[in-house]
C-alpha positions in Angstrom: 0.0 0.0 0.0 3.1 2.5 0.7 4.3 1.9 -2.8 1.4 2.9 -4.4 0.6 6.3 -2.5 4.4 7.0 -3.2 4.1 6.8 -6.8 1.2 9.1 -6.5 3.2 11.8 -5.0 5.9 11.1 -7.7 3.7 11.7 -10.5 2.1 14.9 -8.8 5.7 16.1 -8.5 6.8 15.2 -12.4 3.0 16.8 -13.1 4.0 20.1 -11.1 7.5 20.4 -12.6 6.1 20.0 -16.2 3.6 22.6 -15.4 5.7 24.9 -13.8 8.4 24.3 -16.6 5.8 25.6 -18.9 4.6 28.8 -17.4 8.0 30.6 -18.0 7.3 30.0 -21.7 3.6 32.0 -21.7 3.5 34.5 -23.8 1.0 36.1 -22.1 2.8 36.5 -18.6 3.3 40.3 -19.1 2.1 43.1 -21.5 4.4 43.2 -24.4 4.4 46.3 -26.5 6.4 46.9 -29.9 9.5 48.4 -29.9 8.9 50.6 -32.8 5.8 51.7 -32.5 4.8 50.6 -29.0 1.3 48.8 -30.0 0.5 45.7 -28.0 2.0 42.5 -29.3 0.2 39.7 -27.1 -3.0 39.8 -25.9 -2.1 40.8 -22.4 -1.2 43.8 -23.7 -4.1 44.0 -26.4 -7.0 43.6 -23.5 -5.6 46.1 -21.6 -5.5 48.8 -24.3 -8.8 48.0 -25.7 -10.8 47.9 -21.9 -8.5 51.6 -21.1 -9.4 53.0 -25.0 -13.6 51.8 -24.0 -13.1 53.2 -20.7 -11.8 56.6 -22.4 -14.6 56.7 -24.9 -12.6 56.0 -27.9 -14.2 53.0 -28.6 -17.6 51.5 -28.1 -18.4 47.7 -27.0 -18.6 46.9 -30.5 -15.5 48.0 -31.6 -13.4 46.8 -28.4 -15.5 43.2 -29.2 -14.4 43.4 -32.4 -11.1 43.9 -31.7 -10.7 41.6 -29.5 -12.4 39.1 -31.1 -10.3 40.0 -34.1 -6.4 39.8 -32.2 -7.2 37.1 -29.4 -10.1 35.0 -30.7 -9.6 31.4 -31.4 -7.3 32.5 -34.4 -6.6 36.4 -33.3 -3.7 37.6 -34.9 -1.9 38.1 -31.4 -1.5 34.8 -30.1 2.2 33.7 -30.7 1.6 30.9 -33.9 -0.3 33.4 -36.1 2.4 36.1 -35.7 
């Protein structure tokens, strides 16, 4: 019976590790902002800039939805494969 709740703990560790391991390569961990122009990059960055411009008033629902929808949908153009 020890064994078995051992191996337990040893694949919650490897599952931990893996996970762990992965969250340094999120794109998404901070706002990232051109260097040229300083528009958003990643989507982090994209949210925030389209809740602050609807906030302002320089863009309706519609055209933040839009946006959004548009740059980090299923296929937005801001998630790291379609760049």
């Amino acid at each position: 019976m020890e064994s078995d709740c051992s191996a337990g703990w040893i694949a919650a560790g490897i599952i931990f590790a893996v996970a762990y391991w992965g969250s340094f390569f999120d794109d998404n961990k901070a706002t990232v902002y051109g260097e040229e122009f300083g528009l958003p990059v990643n989507c982090r960055a994209y949210i925030q800039e389209s809740v602050d411009g609807f906030r302002a008033g320089r863009y309706s629902a519609t055209e933040a939805m839009n946006g959004l929808e548009r740059n980090c949908g299923a296929n937005g153009a801001s998630w790291k494969n379609n760049r």
